[in-house]
VOGU-445901 format. One line per 8 residues: number of its first residue (from 1); their letters; for each residue z, x, y of N, C-alpha, C, O, CB. Coordinates in steps of 0.1 Angstrom, whole numbers, plus 5000, padded with zeros to 4 digits. Glycine has a CB too. Example, Ala and Ser with C-alpha at 12.3 -4.5 7.8 and 13.67 -1.06 7.14 Angstrom:
1	as	5078:5132:4943:5078:5123:4955:5078:5132:4967:5085:5142:4967:5090:5113:4955 | 5071:5128:4978:5071:5137:4989:5079:5129:5000:5080:5134:5011:5057:5141:4994
# end
This chain:
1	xxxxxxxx	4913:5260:5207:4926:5266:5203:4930:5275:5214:4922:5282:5219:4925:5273:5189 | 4944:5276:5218:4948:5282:5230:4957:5295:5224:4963:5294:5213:4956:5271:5241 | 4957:5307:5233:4961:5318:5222:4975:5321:5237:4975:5320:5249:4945:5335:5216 | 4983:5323:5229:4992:5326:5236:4995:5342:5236:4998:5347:5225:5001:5319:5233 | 4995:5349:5248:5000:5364:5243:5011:5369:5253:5012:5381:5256:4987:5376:5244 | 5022:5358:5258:5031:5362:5262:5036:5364:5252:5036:5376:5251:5036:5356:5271 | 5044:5358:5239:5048:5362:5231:5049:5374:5224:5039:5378:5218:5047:5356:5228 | 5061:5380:5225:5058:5395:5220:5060:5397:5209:5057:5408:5205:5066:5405:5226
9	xxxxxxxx	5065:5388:5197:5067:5392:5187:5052:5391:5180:5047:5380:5179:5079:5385:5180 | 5046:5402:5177:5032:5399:5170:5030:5395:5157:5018:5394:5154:5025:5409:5170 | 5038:5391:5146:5040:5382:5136:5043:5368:5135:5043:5362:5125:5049:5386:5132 | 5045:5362:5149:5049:5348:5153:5032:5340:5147:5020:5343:5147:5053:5347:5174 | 5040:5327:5140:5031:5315:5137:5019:5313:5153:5022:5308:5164:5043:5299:5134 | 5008:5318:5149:4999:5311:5160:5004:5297:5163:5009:5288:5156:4984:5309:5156 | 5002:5298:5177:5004:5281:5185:4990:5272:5187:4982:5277:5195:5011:5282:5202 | 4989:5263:5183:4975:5252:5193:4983:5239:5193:4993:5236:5188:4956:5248:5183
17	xxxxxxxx	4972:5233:5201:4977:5222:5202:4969:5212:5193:4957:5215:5190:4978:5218:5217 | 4975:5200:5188:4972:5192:5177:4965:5176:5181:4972:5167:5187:4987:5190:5169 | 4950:5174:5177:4944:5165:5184:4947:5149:5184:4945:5140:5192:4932:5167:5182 | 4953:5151:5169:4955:5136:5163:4971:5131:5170:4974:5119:5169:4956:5136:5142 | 4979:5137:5175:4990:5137:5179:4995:5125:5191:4993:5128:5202:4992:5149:5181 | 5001:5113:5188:4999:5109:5201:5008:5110:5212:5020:5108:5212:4997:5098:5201 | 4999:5113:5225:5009:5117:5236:5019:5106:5240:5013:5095:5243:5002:5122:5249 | 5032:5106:5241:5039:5103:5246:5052:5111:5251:5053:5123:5252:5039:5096:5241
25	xxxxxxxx	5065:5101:5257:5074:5107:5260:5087:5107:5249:5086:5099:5239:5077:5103:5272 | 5097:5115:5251:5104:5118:5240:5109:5100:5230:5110:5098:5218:5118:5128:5246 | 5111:5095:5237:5117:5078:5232:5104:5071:5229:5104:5059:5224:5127:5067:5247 | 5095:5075:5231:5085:5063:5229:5077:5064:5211:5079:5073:5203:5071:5066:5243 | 5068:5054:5209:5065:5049:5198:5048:5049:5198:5040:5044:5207:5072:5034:5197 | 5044:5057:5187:5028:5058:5188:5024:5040:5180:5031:5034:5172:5021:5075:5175 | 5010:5035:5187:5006:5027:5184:4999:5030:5165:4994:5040:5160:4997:5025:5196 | 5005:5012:5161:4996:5013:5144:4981:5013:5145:4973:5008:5153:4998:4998:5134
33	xxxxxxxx	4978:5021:5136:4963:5018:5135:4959:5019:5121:4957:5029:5115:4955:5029:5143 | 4958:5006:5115:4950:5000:5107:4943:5009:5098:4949:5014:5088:4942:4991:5113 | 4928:5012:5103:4922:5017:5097:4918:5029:5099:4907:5032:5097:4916:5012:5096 | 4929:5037:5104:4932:5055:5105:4934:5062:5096:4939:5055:5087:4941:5060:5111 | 4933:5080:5094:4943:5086:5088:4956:5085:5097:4967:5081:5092:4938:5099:5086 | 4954:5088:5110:4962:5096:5119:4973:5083:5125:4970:5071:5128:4950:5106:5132 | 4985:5090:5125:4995:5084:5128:5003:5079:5120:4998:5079:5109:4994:5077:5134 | 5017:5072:5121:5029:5068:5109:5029:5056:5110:5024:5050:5120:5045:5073:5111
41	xxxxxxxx	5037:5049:5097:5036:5038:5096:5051:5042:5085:5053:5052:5078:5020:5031:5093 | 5060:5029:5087:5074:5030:5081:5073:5027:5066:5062:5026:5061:5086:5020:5088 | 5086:5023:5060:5082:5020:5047:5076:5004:5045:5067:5000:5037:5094:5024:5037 | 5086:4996:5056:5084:4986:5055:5071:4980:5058:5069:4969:5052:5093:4983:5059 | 5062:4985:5066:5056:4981:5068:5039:4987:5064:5028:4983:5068:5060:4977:5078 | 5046:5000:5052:5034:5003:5040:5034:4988:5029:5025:4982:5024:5039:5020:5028 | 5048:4988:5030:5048:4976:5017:5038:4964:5018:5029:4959:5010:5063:4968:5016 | 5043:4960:5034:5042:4945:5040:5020:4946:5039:5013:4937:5037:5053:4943:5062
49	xxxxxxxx	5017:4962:5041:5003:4959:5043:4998:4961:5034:4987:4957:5035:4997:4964:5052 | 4999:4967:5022:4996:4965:5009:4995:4956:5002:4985:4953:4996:5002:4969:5003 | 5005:4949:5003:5007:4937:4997:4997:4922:5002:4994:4912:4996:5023:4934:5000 | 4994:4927:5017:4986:4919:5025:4973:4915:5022:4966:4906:5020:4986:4925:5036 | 4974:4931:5022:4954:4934:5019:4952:4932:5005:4941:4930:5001:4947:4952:5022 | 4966:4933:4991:4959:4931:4974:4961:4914:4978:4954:4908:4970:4971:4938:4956 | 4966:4907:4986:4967:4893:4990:4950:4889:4992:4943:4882:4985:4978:4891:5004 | 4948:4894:5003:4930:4894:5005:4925:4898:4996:4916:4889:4993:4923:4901:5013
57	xxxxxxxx	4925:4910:4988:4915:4910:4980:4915:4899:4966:4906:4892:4963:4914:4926:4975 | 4925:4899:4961:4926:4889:4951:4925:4875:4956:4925:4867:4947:4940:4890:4943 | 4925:4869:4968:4913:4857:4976:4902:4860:4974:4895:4852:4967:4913:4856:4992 | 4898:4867:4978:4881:4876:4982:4876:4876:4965:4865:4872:4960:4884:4898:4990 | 4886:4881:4960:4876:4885:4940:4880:4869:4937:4875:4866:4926:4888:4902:4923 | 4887:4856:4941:4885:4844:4931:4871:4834:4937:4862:4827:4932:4902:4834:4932 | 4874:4839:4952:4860:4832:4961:4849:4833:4955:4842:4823:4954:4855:4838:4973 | 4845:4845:4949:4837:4854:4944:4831:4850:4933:4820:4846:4932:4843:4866:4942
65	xxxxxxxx	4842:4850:4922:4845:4845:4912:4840:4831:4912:4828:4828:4909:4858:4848:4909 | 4848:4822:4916:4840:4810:4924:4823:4808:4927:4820:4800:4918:4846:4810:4938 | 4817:4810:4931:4804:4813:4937:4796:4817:4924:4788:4810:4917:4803:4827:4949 | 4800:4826:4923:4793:4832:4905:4793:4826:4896:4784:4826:4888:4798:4843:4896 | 4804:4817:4893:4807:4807:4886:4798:4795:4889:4789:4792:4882:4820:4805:4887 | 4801:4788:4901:4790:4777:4904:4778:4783:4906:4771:4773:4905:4791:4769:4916 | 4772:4792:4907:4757:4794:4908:4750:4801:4893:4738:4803:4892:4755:4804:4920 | 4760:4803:4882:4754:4804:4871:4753:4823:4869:4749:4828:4859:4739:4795:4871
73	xxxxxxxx	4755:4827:4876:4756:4843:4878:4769:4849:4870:4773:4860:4868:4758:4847:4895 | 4773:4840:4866:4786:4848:4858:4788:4849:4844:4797:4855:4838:4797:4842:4862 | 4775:4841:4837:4773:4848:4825:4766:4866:4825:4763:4872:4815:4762:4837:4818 | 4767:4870:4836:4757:4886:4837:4773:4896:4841:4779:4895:4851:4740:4885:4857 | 4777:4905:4827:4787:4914:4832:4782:4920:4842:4789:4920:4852:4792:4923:4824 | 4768:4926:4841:4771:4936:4855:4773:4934:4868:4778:4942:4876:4761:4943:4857 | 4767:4918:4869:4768:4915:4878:4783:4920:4887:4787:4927:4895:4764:4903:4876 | 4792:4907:4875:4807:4906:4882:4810:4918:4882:4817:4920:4892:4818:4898:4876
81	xxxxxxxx	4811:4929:4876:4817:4943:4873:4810:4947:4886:4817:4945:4896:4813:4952:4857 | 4797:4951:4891:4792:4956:4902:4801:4947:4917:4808:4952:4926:4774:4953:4901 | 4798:4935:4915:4807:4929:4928:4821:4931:4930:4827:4929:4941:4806:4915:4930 | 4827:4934:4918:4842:4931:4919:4845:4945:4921:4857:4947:4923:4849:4922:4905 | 4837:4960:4920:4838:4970:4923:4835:4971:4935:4845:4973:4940:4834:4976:4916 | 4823:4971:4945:4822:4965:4952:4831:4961:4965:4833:4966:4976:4819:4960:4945 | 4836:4948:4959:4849:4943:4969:4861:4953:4970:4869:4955:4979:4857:4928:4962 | 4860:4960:4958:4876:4965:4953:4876:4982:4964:4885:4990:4966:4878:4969:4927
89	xxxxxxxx	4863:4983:4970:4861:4995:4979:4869:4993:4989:4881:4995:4988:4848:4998:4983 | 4866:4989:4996:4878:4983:5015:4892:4983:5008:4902:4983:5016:4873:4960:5024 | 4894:4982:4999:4910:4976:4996:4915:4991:4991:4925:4997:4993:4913:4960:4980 | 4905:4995:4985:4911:5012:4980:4910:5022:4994:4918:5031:4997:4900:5020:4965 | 4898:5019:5001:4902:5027:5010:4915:5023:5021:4924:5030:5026:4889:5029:5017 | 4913:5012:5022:4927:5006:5034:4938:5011:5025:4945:5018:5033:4929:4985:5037 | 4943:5013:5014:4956:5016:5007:4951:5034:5007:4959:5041:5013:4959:5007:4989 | 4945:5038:5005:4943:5055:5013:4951:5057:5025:4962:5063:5025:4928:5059:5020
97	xxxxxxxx	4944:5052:5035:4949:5053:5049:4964:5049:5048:4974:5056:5049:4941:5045:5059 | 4963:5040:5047:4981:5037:5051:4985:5044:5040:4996:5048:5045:4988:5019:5052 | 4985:5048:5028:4992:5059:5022:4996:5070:5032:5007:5074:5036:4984:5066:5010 | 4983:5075:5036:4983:5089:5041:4990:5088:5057:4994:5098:5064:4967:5095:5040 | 4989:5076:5059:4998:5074:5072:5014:5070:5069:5022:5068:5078:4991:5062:5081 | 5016:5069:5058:5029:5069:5050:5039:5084:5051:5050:5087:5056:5024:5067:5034 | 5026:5091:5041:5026:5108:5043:5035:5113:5054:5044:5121:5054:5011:5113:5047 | 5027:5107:5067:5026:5113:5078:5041:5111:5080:5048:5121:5081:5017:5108:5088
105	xxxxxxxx	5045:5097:5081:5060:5094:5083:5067:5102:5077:5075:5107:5085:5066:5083:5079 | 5068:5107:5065:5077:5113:5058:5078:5128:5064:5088:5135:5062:5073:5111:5044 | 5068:5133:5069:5064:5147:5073:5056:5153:5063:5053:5165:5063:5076:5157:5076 | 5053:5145:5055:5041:5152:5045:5024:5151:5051:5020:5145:5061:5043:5143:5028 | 5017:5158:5043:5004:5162:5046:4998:5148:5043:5006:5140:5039:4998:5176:5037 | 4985:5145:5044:4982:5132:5035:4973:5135:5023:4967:5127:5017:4974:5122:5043 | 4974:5149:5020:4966:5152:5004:4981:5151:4997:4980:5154:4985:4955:5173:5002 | 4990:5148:5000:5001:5147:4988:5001:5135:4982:5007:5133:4972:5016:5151:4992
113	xxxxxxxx	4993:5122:4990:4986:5111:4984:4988:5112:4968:4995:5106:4960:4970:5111:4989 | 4979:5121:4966:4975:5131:4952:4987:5123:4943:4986:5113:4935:4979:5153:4954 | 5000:5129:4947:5009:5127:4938:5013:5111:4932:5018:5109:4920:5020:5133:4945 | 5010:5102:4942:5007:5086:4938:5003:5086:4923:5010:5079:4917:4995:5078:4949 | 4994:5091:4917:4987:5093:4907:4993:5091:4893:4990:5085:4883:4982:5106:4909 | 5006:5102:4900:5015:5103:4888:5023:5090:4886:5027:5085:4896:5024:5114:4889 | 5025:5084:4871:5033:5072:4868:5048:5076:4881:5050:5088:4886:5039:5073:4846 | 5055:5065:4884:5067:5066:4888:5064:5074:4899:5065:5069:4910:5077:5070:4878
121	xxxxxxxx	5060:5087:4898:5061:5096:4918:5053:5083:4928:5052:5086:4940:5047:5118:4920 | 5048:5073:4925:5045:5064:4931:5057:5063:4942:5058:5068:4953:5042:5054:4921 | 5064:5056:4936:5080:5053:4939:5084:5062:4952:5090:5055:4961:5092:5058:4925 | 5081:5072:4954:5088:5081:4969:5083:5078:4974:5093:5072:4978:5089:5095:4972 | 5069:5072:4986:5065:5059:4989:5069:5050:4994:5067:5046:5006:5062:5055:4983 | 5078:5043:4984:5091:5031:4987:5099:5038:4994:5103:5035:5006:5101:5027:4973 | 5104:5048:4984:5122:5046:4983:5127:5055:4997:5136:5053:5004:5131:5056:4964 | 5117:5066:4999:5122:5079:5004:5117:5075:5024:5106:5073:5027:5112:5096:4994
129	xxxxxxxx	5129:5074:5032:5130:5073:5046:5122:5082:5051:5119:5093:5046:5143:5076:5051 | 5116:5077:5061:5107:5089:5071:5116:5097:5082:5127:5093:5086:5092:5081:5082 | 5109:5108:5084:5117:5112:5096:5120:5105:5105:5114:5095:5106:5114:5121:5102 | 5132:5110:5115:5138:5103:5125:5131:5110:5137:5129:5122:5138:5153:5104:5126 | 5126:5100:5145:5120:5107:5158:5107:5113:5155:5098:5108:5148:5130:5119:5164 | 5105:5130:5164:5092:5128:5163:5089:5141:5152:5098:5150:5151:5085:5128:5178 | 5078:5142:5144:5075:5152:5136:5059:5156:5140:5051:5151:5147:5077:5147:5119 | 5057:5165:5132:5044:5169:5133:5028:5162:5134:5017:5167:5137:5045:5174:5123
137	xxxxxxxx	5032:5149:5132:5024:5135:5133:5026:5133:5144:5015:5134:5150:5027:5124:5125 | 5037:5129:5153:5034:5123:5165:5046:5115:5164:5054:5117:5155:5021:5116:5168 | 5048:5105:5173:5062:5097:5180:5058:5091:5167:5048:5090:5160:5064:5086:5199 | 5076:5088:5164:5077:5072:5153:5070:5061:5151:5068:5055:5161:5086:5065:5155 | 5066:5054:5140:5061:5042:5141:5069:5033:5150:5080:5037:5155:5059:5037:5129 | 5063:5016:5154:5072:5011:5166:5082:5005:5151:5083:5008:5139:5062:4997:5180 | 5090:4996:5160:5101:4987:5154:5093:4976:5149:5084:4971:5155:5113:4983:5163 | 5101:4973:5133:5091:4963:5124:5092:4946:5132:5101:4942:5139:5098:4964:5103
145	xxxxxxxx	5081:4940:5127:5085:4925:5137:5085:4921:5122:5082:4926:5111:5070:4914:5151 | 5092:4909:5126:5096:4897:5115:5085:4896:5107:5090:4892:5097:5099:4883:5121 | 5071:4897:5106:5059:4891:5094:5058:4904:5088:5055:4905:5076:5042:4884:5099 | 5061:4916:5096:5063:4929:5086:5072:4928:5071:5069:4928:5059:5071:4941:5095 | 5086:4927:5077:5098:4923:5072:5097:4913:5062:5098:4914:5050:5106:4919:5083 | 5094:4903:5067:5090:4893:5054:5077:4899:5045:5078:4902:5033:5084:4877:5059 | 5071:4900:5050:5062:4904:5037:5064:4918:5028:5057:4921:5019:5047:4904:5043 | 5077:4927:5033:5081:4938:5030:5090:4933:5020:5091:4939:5009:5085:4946:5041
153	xxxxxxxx	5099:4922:5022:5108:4917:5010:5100:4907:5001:5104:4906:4990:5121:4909:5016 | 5086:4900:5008:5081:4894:4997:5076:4899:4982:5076:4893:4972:5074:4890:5002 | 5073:4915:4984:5065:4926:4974:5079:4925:4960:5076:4922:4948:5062:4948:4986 | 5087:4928:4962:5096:4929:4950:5104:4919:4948:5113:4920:4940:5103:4940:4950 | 5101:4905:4958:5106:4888:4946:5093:4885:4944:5093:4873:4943:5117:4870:4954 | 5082:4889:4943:5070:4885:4938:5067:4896:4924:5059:4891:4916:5058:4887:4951 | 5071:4904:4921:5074:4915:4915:5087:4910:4904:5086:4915:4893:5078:4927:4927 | 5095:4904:4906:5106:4904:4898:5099:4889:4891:5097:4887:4879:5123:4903:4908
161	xxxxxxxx	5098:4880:4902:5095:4870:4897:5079:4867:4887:5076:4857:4882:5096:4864:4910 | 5072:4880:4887:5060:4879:4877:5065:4886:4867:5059:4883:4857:5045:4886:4882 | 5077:4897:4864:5082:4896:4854:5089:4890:4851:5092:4893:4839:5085:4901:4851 | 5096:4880:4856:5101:4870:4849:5095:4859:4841:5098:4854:4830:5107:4866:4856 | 5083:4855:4851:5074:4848:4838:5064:4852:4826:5058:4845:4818:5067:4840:4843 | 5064:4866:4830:5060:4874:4820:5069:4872:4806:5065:4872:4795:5059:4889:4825 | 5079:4871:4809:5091:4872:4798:5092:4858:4792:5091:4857:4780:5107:4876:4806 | 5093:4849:4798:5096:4838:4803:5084:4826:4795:5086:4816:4788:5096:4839:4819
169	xxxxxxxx	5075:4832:4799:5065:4822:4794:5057:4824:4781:5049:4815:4779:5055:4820:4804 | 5057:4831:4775:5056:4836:4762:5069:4832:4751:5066:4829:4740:5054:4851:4764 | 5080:4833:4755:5092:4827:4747:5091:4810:4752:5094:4803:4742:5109:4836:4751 | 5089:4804:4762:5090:4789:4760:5078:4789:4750:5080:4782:4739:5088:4780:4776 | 5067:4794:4751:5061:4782:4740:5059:4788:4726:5052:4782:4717:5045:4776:4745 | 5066:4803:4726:5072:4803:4712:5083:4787:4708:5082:4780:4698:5082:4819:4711 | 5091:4787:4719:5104:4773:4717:5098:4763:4715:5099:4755:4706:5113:4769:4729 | 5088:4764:4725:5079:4747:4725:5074:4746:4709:5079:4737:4701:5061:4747:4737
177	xxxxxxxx	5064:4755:4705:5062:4752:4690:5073:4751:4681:5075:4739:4678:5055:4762:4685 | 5080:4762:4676:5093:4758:4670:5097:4738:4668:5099:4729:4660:5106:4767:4681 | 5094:4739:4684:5105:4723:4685:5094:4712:4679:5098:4702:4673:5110:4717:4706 | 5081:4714:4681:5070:4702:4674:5072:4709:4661:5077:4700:4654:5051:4702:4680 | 5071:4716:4657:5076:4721:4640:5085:4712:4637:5082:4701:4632:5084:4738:4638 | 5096:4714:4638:5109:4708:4636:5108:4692:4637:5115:4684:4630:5121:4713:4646 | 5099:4688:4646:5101:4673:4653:5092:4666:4635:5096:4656:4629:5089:4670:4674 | 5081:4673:4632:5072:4674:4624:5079:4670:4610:5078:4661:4602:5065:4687:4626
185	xxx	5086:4682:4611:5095:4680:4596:5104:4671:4597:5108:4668:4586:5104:4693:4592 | 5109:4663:4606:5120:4654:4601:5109:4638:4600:5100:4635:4607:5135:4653:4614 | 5115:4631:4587:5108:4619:4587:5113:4606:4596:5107:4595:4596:5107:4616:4572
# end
């Protein structure tokens, strides 16, 4: 920590310099990093890697599932409950990080994570823009490429579209029955 004592006002916010910060020049863009706290990442491309990695893990838990199943291991709860907890570690920590590198974008701390917790404050996450330029984190995330982007619009027609057959598929085969009822009753 470097102490400055040119400054004369003796109430002034101590100054240091910040380690996680990355150096660049005023226009430039800090590199993503995956499996960091440190550094920003936009909205679009919290979505796109969320969605990525519950993509992997829900591969990873049917493989799984798979295997246990052919090898006879899947009559044993603890088993699957131990592995599928287990798997479900890497996926909770990777959605940590890029939360908290979410955080960062926004100019928040990454203990406000916390607030995810709550129903709906989820949502600021999504909805709410990160700073422009540079903040207390370091230069901007870079500019999103096209598989960000897609997979950032894929999260909510994958989303609309599982409630729709949520809705959807429970009233067809209420219909479907009705209609063998009816077919039933006429001679």
């Amino acid at each position: 920590m470097t102490t400055d004592f040119t400054n004369p006002n003796p109430y002034a916010a101590p100054r240091s310099t910040v380690a996680d910060v990355y150096e660049g020049g005023s226009d430039a863009v800090q590199p993503v990093k995956l499996w960091s706290a440190k550094g920003r990442i936009g909205r679009a491309r919290f979505l796109a890697y969320t969605l990525f990695s519950y993509i992997i893990f829900i591969i990873a838990a049917a493989v799984m599932g798979g295997i246990l199943g052919f090898t006879g291991l899947a009559r044993s709860e603890g088993v699957i409950g131990g592995l599928t907890f287990l798997l479900a570690i890497p996926y909770l920590v990777f959605y940590v990080l890029t939360g908290i590198q979410r955080s960062h974008d926004m100019d928040w701390s990454g203990w406000m994570l916390f607030l995810a917790l709550i129903p709906f404050v989820a949502l600021i996450w999504v909805f709410k823009s990160g700073t422009k330029g540079r903040n207390r984190f370091g230069a901007p995330p870079p500019p999103n490429g096209i598989g960000v982007l897609i997979g950032a619009w894929l999260l909510p027609v994958i989303t609309v579209l599982g409630i729709l057959a949520a809705v959807a598929l429970p009233a067809y085969q209420g219909y479907s029955t009705r209609a063998k009822a009816a077919q039933v009753e006429r001679p």
